[in-house]
mmCIF file of the N, C-alpha and C atoms, coordinates in Angstrom:
data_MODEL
# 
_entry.id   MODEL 
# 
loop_
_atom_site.group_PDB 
_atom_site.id 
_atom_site.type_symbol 
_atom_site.label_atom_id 
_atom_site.label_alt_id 
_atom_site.label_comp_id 
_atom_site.label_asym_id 
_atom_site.label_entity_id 
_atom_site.label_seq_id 
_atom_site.pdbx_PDB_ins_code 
_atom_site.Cartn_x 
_atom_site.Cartn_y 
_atom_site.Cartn_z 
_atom_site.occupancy 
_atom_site.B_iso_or_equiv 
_atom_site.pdbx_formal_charge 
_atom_site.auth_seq_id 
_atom_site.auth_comp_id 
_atom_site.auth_asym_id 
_atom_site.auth_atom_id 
_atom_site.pdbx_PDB_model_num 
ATOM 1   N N  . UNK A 1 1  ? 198.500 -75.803 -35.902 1.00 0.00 ? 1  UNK A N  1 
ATOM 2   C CA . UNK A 1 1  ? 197.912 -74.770 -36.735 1.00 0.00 ? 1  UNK A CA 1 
ATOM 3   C C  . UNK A 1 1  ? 197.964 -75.217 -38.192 1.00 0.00 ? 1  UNK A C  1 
ATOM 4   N N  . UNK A 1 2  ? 196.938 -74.562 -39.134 1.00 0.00 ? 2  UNK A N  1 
ATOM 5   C CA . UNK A 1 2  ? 196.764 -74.954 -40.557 1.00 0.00 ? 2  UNK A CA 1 
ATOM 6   C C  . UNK A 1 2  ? 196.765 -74.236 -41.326 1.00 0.00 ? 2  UNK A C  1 
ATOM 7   N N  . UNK A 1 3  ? 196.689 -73.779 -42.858 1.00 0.00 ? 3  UNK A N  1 
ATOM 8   C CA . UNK A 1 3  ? 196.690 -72.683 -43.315 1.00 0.00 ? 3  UNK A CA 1 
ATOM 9   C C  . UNK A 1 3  ? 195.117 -73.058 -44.082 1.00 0.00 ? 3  UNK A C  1 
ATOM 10  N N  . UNK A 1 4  ? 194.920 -71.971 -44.303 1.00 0.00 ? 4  UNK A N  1 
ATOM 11  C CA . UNK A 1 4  ? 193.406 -71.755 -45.013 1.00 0.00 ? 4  UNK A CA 1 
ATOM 12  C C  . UNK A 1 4  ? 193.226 -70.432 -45.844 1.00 0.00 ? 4  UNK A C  1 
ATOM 13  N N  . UNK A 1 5  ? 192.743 -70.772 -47.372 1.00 0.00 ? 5  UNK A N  1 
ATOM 14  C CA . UNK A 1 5  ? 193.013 -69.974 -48.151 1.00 0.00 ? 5  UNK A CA 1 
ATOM 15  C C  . UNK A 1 5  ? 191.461 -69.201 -48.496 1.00 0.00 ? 5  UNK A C  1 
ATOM 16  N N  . UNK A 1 6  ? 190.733 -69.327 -47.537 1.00 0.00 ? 6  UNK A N  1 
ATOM 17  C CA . UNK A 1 6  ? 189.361 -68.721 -47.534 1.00 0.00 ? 6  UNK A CA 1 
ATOM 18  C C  . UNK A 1 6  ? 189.184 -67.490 -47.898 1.00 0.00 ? 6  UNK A C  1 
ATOM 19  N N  . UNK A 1 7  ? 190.532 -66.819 -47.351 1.00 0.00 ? 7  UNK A N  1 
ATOM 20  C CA . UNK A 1 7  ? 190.338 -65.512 -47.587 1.00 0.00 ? 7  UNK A CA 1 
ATOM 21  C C  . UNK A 1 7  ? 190.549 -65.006 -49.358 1.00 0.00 ? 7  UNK A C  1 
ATOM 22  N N  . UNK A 1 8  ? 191.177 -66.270 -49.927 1.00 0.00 ? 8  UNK A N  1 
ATOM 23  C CA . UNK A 1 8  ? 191.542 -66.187 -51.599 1.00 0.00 ? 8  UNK A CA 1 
ATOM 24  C C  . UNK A 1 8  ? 190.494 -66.183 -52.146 1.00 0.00 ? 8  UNK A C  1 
ATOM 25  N N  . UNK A 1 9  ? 189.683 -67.140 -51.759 1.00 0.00 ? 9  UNK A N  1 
ATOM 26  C CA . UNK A 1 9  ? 188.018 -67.582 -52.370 1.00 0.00 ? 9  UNK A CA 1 
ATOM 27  C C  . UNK A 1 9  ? 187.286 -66.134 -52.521 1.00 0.00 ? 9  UNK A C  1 
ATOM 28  N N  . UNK A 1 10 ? 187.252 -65.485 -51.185 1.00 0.00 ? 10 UNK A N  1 
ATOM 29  C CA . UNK A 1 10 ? 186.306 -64.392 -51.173 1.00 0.00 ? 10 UNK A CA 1 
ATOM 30  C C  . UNK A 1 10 ? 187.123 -63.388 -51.719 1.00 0.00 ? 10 UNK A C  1 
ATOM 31  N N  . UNK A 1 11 ? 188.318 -63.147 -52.012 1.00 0.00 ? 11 UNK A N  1 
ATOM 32  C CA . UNK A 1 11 ? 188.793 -61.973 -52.872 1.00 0.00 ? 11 UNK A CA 1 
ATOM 33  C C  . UNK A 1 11 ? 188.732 -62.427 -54.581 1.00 0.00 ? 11 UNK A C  1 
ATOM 34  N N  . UNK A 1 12 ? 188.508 -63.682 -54.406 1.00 0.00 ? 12 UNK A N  1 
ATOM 35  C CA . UNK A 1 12 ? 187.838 -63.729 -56.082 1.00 0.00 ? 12 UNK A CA 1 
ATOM 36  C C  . UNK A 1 12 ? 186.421 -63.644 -56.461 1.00 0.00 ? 12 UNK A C  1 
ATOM 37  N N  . UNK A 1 13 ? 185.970 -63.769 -55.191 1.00 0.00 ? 13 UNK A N  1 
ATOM 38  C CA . UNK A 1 13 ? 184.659 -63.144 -55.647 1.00 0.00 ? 13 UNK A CA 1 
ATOM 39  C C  . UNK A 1 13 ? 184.273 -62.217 -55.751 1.00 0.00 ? 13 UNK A C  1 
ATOM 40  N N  . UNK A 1 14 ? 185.362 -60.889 -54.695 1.00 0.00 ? 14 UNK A N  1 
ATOM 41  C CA . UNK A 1 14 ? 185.136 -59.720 -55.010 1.00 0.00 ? 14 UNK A CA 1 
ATOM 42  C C  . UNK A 1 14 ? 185.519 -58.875 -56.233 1.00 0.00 ? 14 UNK A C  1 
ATOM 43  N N  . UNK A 1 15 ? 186.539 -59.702 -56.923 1.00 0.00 ? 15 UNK A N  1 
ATOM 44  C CA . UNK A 1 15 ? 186.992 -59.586 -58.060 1.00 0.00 ? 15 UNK A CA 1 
ATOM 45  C C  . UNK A 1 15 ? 186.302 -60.016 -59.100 1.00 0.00 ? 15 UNK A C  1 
ATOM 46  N N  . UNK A 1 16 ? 185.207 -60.415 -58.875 1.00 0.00 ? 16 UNK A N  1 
ATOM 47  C CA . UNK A 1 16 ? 184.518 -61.399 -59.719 1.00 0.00 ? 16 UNK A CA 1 
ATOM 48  C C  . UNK A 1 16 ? 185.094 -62.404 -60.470 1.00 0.00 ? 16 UNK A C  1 
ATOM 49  N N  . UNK A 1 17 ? 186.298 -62.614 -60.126 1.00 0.00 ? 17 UNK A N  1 
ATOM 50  C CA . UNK A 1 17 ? 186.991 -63.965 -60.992 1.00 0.00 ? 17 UNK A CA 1 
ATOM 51  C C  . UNK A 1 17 ? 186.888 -65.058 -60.615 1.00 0.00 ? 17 UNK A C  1 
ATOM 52  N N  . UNK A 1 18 ? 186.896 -66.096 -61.144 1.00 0.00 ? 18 UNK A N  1 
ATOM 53  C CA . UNK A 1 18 ? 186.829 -67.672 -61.228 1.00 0.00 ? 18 UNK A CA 1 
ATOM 54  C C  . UNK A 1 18 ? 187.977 -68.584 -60.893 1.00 0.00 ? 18 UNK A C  1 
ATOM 55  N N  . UNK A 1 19 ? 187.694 -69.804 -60.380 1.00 0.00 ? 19 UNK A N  1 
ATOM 56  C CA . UNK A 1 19 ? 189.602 -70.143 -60.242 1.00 0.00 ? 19 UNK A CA 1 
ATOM 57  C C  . UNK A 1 19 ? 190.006 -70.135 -61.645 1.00 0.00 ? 19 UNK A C  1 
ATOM 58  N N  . UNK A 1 20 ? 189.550 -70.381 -62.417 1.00 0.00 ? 20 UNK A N  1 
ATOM 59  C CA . UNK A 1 20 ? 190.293 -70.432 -63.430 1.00 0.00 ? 20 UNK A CA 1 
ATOM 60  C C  . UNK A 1 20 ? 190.906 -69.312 -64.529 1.00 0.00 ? 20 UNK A C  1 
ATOM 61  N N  . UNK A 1 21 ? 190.250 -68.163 -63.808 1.00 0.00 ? 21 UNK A N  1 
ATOM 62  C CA . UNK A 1 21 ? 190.951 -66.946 -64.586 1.00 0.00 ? 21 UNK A CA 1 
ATOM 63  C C  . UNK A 1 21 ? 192.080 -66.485 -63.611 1.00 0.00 ? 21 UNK A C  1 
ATOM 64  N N  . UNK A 1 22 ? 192.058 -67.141 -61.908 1.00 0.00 ? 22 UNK A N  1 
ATOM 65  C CA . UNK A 1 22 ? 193.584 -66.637 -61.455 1.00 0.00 ? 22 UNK A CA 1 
ATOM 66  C C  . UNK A 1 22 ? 194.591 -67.715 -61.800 1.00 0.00 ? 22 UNK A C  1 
ATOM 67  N N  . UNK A 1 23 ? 194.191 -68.991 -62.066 1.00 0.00 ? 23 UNK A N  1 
ATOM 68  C CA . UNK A 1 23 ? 194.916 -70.023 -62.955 1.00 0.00 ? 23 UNK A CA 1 
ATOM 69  C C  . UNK A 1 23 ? 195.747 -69.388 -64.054 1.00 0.00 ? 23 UNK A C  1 
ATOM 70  N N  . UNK A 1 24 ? 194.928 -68.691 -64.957 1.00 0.00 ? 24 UNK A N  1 
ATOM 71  C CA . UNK A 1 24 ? 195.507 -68.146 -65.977 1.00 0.00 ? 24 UNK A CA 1 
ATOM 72  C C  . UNK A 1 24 ? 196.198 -66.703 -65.690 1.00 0.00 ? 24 UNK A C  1 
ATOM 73  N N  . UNK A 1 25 ? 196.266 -65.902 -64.929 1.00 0.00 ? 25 UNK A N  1 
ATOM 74  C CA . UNK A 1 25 ? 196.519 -64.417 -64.534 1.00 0.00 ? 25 UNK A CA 1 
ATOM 75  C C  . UNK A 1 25 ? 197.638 -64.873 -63.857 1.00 0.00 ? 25 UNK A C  1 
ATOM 76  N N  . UNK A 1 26 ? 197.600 -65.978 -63.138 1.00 0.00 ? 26 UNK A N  1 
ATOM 77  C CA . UNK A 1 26 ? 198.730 -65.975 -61.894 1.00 0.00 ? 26 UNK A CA 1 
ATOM 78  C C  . UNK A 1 26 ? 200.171 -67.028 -62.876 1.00 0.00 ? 26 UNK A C  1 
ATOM 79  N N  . UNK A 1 27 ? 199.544 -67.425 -63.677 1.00 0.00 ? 27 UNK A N  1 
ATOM 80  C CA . UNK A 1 27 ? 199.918 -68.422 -64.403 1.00 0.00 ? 27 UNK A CA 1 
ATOM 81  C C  . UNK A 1 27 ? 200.814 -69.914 -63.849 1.00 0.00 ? 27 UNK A C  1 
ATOM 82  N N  . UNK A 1 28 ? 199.680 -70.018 -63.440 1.00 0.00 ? 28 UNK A N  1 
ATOM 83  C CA . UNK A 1 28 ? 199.991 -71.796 -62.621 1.00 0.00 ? 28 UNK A CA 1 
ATOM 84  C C  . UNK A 1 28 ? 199.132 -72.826 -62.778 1.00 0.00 ? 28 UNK A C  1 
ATOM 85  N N  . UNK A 1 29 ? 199.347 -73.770 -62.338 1.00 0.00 ? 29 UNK A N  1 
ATOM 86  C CA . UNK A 1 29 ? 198.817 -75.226 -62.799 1.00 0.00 ? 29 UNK A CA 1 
ATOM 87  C C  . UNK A 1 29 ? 197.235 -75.253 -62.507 1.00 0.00 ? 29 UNK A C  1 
ATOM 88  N N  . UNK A 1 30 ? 196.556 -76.302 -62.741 1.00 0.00 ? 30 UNK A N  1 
ATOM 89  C CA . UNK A 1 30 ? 195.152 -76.531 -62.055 1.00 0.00 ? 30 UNK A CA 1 
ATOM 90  C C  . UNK A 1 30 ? 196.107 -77.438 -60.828 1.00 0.00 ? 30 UNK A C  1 
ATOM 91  N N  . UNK A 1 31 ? 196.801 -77.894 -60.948 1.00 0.00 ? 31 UNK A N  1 
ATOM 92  C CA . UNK A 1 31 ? 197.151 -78.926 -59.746 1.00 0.00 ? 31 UNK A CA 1 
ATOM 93  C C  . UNK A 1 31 ? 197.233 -77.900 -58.334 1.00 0.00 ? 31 UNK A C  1 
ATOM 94  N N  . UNK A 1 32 ? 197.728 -76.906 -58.793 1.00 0.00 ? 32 UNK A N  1 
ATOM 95  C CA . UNK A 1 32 ? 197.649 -75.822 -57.788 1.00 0.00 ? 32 UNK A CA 1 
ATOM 96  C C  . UNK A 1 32 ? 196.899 -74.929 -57.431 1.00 0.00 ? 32 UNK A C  1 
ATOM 97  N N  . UNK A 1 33 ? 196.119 -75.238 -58.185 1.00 0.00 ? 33 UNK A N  1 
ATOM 98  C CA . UNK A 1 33 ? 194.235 -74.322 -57.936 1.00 0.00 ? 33 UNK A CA 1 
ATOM 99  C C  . UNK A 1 33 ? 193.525 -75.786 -56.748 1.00 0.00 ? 33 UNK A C  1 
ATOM 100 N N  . UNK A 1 34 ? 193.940 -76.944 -56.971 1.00 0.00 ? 34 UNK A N  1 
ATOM 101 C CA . UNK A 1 34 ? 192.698 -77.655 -56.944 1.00 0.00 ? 34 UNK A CA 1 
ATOM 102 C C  . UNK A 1 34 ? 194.047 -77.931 -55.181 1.00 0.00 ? 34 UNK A C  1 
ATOM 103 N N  . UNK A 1 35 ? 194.994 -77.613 -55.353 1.00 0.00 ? 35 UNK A N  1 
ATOM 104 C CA . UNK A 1 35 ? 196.221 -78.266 -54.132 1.00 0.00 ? 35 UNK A CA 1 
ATOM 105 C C  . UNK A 1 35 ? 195.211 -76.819 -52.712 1.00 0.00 ? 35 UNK A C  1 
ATOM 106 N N  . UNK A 1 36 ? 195.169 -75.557 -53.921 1.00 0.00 ? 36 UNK A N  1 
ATOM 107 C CA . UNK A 1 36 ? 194.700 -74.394 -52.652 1.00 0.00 ? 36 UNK A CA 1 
ATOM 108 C C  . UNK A 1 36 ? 193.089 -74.640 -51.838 1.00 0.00 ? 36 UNK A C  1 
ATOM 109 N N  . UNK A 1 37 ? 192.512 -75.490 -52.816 1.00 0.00 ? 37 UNK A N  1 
ATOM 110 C CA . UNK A 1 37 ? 191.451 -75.743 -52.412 1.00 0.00 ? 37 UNK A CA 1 
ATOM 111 C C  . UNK A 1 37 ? 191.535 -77.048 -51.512 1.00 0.00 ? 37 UNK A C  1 
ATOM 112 N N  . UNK A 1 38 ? 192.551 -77.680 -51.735 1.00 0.00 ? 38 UNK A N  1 
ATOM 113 C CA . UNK A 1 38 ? 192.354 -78.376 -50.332 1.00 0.00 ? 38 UNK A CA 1 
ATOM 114 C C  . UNK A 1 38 ? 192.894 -77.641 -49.390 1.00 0.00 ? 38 UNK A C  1 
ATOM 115 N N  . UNK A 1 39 ? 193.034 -76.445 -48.706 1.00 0.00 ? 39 UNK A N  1 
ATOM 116 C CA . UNK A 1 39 ? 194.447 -75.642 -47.792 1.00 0.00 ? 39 UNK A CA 1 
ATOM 117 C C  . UNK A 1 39 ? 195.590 -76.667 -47.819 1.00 0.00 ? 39 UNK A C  1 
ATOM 118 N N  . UNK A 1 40 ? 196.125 -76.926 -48.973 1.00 0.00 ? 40 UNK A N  1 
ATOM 119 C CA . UNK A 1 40 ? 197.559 -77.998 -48.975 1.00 0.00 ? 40 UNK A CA 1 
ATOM 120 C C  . UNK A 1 40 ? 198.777 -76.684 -48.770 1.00 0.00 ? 40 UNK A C  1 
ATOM 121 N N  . UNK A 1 41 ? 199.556 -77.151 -48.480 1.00 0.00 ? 41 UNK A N  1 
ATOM 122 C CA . UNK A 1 41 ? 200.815 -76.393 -48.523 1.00 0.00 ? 41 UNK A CA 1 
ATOM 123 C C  . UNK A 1 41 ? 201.555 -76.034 -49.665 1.00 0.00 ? 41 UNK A C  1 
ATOM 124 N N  . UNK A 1 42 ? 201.640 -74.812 -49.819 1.00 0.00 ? 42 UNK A N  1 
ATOM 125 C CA . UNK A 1 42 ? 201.914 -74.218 -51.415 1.00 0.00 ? 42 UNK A CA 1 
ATOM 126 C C  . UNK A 1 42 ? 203.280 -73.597 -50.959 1.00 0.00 ? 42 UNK A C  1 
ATOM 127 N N  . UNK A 1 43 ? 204.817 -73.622 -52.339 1.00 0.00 ? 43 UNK A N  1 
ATOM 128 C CA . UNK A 1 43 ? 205.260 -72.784 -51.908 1.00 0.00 ? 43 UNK A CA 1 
ATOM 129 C C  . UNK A 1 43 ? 205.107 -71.662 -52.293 1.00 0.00 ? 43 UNK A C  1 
ATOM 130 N N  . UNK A 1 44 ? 206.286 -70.735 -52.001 1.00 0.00 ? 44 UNK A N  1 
ATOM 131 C CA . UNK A 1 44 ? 206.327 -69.258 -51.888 1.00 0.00 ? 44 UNK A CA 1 
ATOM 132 C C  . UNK A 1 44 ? 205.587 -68.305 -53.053 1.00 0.00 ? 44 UNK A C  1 
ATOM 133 N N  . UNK A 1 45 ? 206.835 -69.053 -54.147 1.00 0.00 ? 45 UNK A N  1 
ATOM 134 C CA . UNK A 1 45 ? 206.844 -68.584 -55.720 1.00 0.00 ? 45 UNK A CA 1 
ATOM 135 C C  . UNK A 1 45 ? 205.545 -68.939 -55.926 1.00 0.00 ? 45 UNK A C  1 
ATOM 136 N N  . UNK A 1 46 ? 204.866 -69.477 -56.104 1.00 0.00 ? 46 UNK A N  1 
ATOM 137 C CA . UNK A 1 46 ? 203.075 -69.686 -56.387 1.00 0.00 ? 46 UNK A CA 1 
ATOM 138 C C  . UNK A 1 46 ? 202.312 -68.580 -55.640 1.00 0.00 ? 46 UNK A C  1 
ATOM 139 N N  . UNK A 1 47 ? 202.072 -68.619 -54.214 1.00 0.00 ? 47 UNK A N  1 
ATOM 140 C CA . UNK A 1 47 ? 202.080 -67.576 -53.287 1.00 0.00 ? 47 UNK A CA 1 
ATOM 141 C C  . UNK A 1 47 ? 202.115 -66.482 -53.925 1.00 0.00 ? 47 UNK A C  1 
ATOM 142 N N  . UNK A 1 48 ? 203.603 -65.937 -54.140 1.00 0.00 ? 48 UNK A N  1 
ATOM 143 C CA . UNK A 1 48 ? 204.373 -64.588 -54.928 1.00 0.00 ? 48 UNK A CA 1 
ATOM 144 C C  . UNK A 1 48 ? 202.862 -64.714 -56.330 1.00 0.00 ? 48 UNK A C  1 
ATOM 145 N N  . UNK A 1 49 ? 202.915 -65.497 -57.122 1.00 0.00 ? 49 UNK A N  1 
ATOM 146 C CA . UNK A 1 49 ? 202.304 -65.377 -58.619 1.00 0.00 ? 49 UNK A CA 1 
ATOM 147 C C  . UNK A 1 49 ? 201.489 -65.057 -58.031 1.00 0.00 ? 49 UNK A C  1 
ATOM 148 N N  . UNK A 1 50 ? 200.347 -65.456 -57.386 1.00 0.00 ? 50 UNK A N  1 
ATOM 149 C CA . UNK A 1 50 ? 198.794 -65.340 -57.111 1.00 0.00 ? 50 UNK A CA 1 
ATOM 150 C C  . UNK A 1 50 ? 198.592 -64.054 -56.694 1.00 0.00 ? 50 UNK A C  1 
ATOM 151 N N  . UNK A 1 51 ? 199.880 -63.431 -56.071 1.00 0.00 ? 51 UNK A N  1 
ATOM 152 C CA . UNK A 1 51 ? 199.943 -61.941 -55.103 1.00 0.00 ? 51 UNK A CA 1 
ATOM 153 C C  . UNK A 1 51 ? 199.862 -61.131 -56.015 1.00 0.00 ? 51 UNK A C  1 
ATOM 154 N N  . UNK A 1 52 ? 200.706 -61.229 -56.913 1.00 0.00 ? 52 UNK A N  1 
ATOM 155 C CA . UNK A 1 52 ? 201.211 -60.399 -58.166 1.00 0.00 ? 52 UNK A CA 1 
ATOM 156 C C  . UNK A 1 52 ? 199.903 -59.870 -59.386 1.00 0.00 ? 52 UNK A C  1 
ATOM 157 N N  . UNK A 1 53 ? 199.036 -61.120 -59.331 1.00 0.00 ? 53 UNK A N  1 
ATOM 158 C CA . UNK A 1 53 ? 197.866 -61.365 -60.081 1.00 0.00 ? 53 UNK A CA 1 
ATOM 159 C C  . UNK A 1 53 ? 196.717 -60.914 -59.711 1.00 0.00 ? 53 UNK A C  1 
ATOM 160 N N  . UNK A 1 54 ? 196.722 -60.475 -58.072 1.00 0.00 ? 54 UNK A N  1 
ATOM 161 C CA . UNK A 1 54 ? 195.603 -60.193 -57.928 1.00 0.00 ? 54 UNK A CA 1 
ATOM 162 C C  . UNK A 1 54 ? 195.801 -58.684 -56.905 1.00 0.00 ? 54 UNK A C  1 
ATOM 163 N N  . UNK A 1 55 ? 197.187 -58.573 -57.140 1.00 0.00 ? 55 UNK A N  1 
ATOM 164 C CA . UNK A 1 55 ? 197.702 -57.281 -56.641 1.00 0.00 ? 55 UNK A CA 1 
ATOM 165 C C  . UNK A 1 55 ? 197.167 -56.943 -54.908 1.00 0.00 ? 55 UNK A C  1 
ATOM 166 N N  . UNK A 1 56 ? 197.559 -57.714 -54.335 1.00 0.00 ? 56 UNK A N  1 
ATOM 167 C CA . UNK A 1 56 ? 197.434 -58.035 -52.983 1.00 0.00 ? 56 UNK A CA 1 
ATOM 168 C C  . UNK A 1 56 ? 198.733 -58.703 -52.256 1.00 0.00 ? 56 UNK A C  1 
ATOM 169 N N  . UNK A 1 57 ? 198.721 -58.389 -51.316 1.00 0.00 ? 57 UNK A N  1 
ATOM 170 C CA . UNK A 1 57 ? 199.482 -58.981 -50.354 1.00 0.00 ? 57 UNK A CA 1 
ATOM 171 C C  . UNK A 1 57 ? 198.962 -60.898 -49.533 1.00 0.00 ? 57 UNK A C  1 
ATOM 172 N N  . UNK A 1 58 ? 200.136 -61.250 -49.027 1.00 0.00 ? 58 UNK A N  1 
ATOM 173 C CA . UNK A 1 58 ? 200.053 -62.816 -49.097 1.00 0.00 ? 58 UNK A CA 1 
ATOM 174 C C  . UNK A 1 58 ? 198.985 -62.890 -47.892 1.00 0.00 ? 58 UNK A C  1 
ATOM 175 N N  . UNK A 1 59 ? 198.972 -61.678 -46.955 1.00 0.00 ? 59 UNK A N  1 
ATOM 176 C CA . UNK A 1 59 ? 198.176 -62.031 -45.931 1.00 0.00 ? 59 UNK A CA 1 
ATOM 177 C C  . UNK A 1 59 ? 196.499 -61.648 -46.528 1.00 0.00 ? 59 UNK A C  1 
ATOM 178 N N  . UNK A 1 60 ? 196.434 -61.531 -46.993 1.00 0.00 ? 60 UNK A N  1 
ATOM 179 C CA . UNK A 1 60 ? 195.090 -61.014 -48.133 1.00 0.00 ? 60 UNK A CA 1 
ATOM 180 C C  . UNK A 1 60 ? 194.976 -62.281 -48.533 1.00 0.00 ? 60 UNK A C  1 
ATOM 181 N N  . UNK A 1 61 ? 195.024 -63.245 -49.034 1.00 0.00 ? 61 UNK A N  1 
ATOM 182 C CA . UNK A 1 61 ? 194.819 -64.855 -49.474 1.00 0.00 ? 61 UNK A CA 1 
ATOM 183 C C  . UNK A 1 61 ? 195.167 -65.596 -48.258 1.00 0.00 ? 61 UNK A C  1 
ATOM 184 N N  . UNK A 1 62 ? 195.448 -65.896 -47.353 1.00 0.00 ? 62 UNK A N  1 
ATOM 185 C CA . UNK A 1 62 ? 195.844 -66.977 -46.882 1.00 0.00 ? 62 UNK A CA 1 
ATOM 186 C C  . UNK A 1 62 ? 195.985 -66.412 -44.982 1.00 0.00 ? 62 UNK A C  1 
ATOM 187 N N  . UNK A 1 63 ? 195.726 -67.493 -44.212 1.00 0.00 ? 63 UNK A N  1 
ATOM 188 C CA . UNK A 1 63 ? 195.634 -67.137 -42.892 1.00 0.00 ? 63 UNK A CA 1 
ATOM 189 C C  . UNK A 1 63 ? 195.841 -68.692 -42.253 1.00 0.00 ? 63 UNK A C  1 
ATOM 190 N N  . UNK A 1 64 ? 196.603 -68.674 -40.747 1.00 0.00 ? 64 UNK A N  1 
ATOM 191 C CA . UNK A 1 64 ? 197.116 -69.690 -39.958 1.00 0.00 ? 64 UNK A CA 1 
ATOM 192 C C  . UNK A 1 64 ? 195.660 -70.153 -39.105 1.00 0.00 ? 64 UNK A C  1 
ATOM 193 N N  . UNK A 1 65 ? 194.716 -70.916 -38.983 1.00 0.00 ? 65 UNK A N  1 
ATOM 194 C CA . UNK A 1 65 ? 193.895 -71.145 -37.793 1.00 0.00 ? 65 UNK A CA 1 
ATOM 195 C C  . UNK A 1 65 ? 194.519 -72.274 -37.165 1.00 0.00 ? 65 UNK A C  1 
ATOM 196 N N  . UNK A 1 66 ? 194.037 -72.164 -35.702 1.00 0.00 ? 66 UNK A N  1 
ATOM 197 C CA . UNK A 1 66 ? 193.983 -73.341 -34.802 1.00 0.00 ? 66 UNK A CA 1 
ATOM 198 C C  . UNK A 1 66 ? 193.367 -74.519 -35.382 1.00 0.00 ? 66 UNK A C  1 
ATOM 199 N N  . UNK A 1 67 ? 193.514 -75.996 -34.912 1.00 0.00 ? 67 UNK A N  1 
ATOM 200 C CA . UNK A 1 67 ? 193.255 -77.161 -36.047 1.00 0.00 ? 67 UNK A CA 1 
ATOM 201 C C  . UNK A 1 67 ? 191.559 -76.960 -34.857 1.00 0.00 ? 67 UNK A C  1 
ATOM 202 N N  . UNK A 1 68 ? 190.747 -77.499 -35.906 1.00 0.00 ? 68 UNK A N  1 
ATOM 203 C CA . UNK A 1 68 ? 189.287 -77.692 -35.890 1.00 0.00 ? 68 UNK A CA 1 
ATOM 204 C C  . UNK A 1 68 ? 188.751 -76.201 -35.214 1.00 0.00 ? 68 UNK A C  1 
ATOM 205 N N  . UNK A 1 69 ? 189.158 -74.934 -35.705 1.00 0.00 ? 69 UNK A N  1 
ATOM 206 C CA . UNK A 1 69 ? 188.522 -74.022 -35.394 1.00 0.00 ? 69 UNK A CA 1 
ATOM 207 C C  . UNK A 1 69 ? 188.035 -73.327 -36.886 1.00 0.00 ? 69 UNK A C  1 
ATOM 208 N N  . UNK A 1 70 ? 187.256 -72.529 -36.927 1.00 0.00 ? 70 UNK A N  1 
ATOM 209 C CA . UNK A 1 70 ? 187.020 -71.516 -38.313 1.00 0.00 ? 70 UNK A CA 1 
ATOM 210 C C  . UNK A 1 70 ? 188.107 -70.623 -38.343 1.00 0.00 ? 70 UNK A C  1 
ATOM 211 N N  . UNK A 1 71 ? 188.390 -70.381 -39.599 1.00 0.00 ? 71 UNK A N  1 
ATOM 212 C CA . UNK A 1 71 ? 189.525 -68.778 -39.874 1.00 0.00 ? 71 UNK A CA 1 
ATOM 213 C C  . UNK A 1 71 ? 188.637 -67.581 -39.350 1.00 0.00 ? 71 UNK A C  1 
ATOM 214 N N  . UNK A 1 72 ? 189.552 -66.589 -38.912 1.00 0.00 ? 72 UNK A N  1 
ATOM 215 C CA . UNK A 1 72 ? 188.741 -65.727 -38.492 1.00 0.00 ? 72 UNK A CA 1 
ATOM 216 C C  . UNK A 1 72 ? 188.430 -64.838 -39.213 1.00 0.00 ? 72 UNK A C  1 
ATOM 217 N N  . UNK A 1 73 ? 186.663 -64.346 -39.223 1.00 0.00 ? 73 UNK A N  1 
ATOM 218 C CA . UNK A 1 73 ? 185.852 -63.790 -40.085 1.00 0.00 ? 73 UNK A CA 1 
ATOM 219 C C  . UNK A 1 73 ? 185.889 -62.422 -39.747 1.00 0.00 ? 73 UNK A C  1 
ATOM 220 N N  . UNK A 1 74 ? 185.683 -61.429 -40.649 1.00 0.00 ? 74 UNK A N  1 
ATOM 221 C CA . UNK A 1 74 ? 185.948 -59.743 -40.548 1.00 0.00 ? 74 UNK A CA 1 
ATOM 222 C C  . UNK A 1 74 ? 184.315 -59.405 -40.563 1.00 0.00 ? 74 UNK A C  1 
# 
């Protein structure tokens, strides 16, 4: 299994924000904007910031899929 942060992408779009305004809101690196966009493994405390920033819960950004399947779509 993998993690995939698809679901982050589309809550910034519903937010209308950019990576780079949760860069700045969540207050973390680009290394860690550009680490979520590969689904790399992030820890917690980053996780925690991004939650905090966009006032959501961790399962709201981020989801486990099976390897070579899609995340599952609502």
């Amino acid at each position: 299994m993998s993690i995939s942060y698809k679901k982050l992408w589309k809550l910034l779009i519903d937010k209308d924000m950019k990576k780079k305004d949760l860069q700045k809101a969540a207050g973390i690196s680009s290394a860690s904007i550009t680490k979520l966009g590969k689904n790399g493994n992030m820890n917690t405390e980053i996780l925690r910031k991004i939650c905090v920033a966009l006032e959501c819960d961790v399962s709201d950004i981020m989801e486990m899929v099976a390897e070579g399947r899609e995340p599952h779509q609502k």
